[in-house]
C-alpha positions as CSV (number, residue, x, y, z in Angstrom):
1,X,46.8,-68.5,-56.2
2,X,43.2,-69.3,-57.3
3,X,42.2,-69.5,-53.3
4,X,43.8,-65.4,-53.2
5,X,41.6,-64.8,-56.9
6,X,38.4,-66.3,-55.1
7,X,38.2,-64.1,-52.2
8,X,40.2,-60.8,-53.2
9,X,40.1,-60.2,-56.9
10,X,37.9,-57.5,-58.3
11,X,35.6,-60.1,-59.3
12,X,35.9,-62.7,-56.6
13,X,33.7,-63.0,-53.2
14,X,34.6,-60.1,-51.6
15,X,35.0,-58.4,-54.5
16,X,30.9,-58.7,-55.7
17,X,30.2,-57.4,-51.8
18,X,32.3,-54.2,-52.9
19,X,30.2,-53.7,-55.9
20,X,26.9,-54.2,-54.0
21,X,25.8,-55.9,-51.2
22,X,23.1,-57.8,-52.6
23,X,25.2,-59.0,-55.2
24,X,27.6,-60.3,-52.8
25,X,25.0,-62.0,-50.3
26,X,23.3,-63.2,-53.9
27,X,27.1,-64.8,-54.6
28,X,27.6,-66.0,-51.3
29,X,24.0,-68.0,-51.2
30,X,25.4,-69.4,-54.1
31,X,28.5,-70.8,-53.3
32,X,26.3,-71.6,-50.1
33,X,24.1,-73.6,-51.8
34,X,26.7,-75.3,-53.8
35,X,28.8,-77.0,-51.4
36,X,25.9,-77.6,-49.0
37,X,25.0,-81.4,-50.0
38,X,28.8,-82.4,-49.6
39,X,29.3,-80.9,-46.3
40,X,26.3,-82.1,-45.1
41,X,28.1,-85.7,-45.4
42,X,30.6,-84.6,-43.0
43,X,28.3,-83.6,-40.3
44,X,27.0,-86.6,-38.2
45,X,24.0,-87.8,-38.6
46,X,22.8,-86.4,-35.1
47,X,23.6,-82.7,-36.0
48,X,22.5,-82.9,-40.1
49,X,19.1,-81.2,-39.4
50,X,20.9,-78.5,-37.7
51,X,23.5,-78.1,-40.2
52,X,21.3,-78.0,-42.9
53,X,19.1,-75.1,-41.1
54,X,23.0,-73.5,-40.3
55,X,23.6,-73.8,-44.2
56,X,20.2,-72.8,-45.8
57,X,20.2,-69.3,-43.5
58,X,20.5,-66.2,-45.2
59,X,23.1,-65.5,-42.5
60,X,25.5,-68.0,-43.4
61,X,28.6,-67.4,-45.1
62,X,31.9,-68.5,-46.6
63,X,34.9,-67.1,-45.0
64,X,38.5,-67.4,-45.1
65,X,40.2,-69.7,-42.4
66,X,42.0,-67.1,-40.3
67,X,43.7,-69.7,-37.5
């Protein structure tokens, strides 16, 4: 239930990209920027640099697992 509230409520992720663009990339960065220190644990130590440039780009993004 709170994973469906997240991404499709009125006031969730997708829903602050309906509003306005910028206020959804704005809330994405966020959540971005959030859970970047904890997933950079998971990458190996070869890749971290890489991940952390993946992660701190304006074009990254949370999505929904679709697989």
């Amino acid at each position: 239930m709170g994973f469906d509230l997240f991404f499709n409520s009125p006031y969730g992720h997708r829903g602050k990209f309906l509003i306005d663009s910028a206020i959804g990339q704005a809330a994405n960065a966020k959540v971005v920027s959030g859970l970047a220190q904890t997933l950079l644990q998971f990458s190996g130590s070869d890749a971290a640099e890489i991940v952390e440039f993946s992660l701190l780009s304006p074009h990254s993004k949370i999505w929904i697992e679709e697989g």
